[in-house]
N, CA, C and O atoms as a DFTB+ gen file, in Angstrom:
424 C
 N C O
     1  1     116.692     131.555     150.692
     2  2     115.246     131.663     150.609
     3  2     114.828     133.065     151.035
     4  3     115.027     133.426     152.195
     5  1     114.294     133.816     150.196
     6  2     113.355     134.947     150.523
     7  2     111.834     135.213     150.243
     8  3     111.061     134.676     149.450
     9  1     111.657     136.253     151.185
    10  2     110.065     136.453     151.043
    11  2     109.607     137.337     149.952
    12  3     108.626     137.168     149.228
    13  1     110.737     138.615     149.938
    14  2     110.510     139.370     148.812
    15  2     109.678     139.159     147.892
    16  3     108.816     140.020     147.715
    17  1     109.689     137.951     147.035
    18  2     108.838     138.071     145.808
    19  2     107.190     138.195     146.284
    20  3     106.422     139.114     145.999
    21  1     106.921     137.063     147.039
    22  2     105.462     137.105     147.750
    23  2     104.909     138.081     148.294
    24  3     103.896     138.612     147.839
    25  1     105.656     138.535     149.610
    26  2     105.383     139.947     150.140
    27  2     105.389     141.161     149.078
    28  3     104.307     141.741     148.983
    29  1     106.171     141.516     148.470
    30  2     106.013     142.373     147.778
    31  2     104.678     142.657     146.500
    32  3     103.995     143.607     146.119
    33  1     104.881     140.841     146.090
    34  2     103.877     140.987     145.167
    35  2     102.433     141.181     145.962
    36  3     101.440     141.594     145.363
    37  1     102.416     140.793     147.566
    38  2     100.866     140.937     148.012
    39  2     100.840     142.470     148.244
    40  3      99.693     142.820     148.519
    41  1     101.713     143.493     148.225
    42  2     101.618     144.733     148.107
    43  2     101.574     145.270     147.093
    44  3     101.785     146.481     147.153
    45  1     101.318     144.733     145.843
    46  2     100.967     144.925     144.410
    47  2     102.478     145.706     144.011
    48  3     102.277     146.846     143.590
    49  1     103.675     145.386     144.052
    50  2     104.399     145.354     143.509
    51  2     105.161     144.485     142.612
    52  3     106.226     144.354     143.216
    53  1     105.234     143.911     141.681
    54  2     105.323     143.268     140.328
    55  2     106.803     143.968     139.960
    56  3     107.199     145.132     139.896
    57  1     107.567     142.312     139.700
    58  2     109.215     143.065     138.850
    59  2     108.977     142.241     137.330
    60  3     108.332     141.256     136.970
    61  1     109.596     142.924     136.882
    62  2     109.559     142.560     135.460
    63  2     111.126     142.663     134.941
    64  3     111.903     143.014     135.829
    65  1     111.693     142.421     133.691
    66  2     112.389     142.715     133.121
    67  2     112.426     143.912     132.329
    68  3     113.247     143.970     131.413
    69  1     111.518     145.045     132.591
    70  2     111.845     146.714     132.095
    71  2     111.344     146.976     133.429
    72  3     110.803     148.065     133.239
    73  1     111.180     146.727     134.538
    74  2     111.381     147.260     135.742
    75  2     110.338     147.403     136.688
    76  3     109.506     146.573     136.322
    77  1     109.918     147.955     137.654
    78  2     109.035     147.444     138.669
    79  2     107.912     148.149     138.673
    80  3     108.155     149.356     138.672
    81  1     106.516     147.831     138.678
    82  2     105.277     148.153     138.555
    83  2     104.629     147.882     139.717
    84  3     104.551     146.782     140.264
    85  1     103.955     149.389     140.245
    86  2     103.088     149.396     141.087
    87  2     101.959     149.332     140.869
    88  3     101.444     150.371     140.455
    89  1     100.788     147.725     141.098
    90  2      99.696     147.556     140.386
    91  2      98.687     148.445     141.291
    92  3      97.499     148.211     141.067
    93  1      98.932     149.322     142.171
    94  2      97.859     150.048     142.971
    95  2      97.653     151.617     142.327
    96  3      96.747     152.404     142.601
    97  1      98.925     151.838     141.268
    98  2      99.389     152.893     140.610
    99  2      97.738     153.341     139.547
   100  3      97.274     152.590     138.689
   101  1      97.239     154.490     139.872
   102  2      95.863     154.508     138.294
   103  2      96.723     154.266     136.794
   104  3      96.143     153.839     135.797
   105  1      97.791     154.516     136.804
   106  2      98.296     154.350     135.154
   107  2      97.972     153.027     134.857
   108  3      97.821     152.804     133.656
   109  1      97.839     152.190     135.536
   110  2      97.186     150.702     134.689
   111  2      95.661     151.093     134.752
   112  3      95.400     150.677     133.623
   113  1      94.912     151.392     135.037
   114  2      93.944     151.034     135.243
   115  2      92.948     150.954     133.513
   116  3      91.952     150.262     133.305
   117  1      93.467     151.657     132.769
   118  2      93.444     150.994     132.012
   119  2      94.558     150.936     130.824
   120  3      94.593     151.594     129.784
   121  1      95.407     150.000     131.279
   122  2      96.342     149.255     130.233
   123  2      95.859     148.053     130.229
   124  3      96.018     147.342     131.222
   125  1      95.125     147.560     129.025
   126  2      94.670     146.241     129.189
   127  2      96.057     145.048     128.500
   128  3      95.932     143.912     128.044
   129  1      96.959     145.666     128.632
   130  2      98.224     144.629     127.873
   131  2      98.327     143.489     128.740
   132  3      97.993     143.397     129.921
   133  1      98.896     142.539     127.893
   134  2      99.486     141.366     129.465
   135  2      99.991     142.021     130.558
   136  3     100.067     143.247     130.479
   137  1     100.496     141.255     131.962
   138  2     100.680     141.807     132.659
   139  2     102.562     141.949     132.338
   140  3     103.332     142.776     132.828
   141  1     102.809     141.054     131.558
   142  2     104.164     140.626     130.755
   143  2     104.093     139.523     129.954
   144  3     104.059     138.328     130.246
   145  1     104.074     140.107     128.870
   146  2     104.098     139.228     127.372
   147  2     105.150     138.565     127.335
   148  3     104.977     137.474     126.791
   149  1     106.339     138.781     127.736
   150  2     107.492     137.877     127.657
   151  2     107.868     137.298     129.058
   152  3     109.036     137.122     129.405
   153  1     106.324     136.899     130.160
   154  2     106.953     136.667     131.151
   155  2     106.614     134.978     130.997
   156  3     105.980     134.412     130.106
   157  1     107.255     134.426     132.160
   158  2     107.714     132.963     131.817
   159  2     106.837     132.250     132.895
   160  3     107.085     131.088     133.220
   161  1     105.519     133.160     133.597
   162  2     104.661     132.508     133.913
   163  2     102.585     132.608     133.417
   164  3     101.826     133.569     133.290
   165  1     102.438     131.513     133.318
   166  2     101.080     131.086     132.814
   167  2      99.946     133.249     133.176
   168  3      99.333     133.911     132.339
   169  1     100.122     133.479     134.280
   170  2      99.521     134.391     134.781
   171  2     100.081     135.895     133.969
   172  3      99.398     136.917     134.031
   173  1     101.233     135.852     133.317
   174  2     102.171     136.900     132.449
   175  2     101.011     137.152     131.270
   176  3     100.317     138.140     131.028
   177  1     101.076     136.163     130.798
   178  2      99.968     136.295     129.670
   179  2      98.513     136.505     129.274
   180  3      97.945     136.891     128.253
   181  1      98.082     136.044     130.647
   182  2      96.662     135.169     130.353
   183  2      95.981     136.712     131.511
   184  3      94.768     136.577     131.352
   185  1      96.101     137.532     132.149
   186  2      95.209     138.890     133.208
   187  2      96.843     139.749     132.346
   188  3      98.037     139.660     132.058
   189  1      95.397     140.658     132.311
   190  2      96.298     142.645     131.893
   191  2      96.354     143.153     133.244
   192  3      95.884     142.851     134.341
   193  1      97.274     144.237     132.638
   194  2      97.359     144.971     134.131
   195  2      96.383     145.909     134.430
   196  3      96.620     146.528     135.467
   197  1      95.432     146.190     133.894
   198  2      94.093     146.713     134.196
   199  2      93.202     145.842     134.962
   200  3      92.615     146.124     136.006
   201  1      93.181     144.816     134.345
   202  2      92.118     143.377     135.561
   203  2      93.349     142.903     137.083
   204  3      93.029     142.422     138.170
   205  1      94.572     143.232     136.635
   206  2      95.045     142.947     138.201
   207  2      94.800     144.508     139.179
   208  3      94.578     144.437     140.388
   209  1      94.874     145.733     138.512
   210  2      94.894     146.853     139.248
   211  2      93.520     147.166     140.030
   212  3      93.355     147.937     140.975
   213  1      92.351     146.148     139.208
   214  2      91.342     146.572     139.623
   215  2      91.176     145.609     140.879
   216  3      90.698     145.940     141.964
   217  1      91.658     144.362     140.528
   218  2      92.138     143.284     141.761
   219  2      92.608     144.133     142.699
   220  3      91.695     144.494     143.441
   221  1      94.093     144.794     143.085
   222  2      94.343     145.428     143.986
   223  2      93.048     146.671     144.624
   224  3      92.574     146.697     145.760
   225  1      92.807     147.377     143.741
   226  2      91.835     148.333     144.174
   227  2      90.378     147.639     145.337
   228  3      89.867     147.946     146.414
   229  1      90.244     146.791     144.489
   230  2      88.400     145.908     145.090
   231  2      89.186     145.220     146.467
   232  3      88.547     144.523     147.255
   233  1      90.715     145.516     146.659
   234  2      91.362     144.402     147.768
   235  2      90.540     142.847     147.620
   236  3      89.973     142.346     148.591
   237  1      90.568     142.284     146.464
   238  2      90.218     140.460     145.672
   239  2      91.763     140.134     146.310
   240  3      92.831     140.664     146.006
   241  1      91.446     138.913     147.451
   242  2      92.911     138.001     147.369
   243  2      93.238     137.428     146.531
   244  3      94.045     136.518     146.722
   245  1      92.713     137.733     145.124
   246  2      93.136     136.836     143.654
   247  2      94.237     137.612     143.252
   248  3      95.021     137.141     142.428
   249  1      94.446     139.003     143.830
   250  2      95.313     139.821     143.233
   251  2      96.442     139.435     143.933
   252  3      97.348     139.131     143.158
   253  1      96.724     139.334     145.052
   254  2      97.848     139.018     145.858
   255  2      98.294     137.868     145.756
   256  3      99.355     137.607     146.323
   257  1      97.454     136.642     144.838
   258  2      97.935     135.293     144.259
   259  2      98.762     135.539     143.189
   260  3      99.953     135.232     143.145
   261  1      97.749     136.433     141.798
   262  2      98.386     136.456     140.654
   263  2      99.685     137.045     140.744
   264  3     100.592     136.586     140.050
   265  1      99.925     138.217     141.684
   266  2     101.341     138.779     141.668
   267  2     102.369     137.926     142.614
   268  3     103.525     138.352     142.625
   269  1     102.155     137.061     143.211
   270  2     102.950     136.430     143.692
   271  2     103.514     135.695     142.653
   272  3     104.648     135.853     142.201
   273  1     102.439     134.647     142.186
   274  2     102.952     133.519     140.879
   275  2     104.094     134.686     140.251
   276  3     105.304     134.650     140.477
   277  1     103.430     135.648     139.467
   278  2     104.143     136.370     138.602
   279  2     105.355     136.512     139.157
   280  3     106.173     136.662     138.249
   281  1     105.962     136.543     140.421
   282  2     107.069     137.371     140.981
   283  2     107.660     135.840     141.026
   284  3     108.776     136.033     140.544
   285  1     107.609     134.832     141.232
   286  2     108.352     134.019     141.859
   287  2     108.652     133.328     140.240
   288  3     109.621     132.633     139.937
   289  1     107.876     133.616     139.623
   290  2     108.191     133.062     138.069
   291  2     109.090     133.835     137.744
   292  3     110.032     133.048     137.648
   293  1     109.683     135.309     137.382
   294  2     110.171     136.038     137.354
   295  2     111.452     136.009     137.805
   296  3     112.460     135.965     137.099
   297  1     111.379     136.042     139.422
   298  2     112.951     135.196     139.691
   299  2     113.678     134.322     139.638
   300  3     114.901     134.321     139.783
   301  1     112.670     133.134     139.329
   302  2     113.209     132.072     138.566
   303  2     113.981     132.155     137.445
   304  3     115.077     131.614     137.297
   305  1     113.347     132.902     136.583
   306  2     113.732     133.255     135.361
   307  2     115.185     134.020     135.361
   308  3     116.114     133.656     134.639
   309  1     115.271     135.373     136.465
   310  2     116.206     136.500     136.561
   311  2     117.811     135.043     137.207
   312  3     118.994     135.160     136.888
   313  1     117.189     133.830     138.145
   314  2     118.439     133.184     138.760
   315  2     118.770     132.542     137.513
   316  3     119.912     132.872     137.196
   317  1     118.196     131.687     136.594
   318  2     118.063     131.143     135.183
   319  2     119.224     131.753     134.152
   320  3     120.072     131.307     133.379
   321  1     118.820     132.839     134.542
   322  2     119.419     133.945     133.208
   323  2     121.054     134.224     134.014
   324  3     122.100     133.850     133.485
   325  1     121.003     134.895     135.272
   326  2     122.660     134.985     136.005
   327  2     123.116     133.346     135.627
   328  3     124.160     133.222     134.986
   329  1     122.467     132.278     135.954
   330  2     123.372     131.165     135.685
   331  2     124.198     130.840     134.156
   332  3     125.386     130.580     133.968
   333  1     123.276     130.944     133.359
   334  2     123.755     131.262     132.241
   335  2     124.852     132.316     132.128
   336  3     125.596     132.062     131.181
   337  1     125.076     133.055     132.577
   338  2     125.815     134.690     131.954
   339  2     127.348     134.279     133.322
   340  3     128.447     134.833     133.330
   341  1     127.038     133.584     133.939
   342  2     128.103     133.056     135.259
   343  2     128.700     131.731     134.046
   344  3     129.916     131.614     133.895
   345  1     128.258     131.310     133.685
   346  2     128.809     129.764     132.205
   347  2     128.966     130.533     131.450
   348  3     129.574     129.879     130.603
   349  1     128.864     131.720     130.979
   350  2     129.334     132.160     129.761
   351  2     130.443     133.021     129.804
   352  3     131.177     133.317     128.861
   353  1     130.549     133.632     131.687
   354  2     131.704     134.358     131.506
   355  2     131.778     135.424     131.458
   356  3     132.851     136.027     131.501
   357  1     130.358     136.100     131.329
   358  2     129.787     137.778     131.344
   359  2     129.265     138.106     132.220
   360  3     128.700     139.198     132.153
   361  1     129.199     137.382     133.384
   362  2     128.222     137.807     134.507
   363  2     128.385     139.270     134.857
   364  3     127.340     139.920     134.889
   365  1     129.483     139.881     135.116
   366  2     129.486     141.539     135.624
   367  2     129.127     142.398     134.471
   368  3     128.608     143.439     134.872
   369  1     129.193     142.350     133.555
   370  2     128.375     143.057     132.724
   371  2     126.848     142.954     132.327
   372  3     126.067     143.809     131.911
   373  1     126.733     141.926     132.536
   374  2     125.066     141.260     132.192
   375  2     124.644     141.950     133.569
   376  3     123.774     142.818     133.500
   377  1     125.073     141.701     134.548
   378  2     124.731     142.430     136.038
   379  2     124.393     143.646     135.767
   380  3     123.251     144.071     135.946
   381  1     125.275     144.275     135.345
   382  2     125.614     145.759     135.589
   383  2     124.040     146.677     134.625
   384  3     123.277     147.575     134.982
   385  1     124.167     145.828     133.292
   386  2     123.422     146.183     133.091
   387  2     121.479     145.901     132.960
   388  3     120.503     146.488     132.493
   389  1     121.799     144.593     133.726
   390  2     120.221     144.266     133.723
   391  2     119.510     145.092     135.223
   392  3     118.345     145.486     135.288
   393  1     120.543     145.210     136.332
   394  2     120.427     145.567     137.799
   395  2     119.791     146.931     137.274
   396  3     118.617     147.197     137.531
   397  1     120.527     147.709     136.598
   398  2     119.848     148.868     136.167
   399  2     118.437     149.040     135.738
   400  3     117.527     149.698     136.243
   401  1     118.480     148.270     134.659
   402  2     116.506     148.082     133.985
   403  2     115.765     147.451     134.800
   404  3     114.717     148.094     134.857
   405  1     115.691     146.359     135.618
   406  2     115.218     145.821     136.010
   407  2     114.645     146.922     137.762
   408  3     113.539     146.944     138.303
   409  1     115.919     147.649     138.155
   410  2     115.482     148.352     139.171
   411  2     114.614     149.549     138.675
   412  3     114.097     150.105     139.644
   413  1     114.308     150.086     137.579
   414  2     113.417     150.893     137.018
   415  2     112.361     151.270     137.672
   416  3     112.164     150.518     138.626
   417  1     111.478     152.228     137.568
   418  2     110.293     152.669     138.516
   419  2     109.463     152.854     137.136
   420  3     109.469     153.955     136.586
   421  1     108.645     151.602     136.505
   422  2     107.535     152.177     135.524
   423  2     106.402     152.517     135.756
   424  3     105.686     152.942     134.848
């Protein structure tokens, strides 16, 4: 059990699968895209990262909700995906190279 996803996400840090977004960063402020179109929670789709950045900015505790959901959906997804690639037999390569994108600074 870790805190990481929560804590981090209440510091407006967001992981994704192309890599980690600082929602306090002005480069969202206006990207009105999902916050992740291919993310695997309800909140991925439905707030851009322009309406969460402005969340962080106004300090709204709605922002430190939505990035939590997002983060804990996310790792769900990232333990989901190693289980699979651990049954298939590729795990150190699937590692090797998702650890890379995923640690990204976008």
């Amino acid at each position: 059990d870790c805190v990481m996803p929560t804590r981090n996400g209440r510091n407006g840090m967001l992981f994704t699968w192309n890599g980690v977004m600082n929602m306090r960063n002005s480069k969202w402020a206006e990207d009105f895209s999902p916050i992740d179109p291919a993310g695997a929670s309800f909140v991925d789709r439905t707030y851009s990262k322009a309406y969460l950045h402005h969340l962080f900015i106004a300090k709204e505790m709605f922002a430190a909700m939505v990035a939590s959901e997002h983060n804990l959906a996310f790792y769900l997804d990232l333990v989901r995906a190693a289980r699979e690639h651990i049954g298939a037999g590729d795990f150190a390569s699937w590692k090797e190279v998702t650890v890379k994108r995923i640690s990204s600074r976008l």
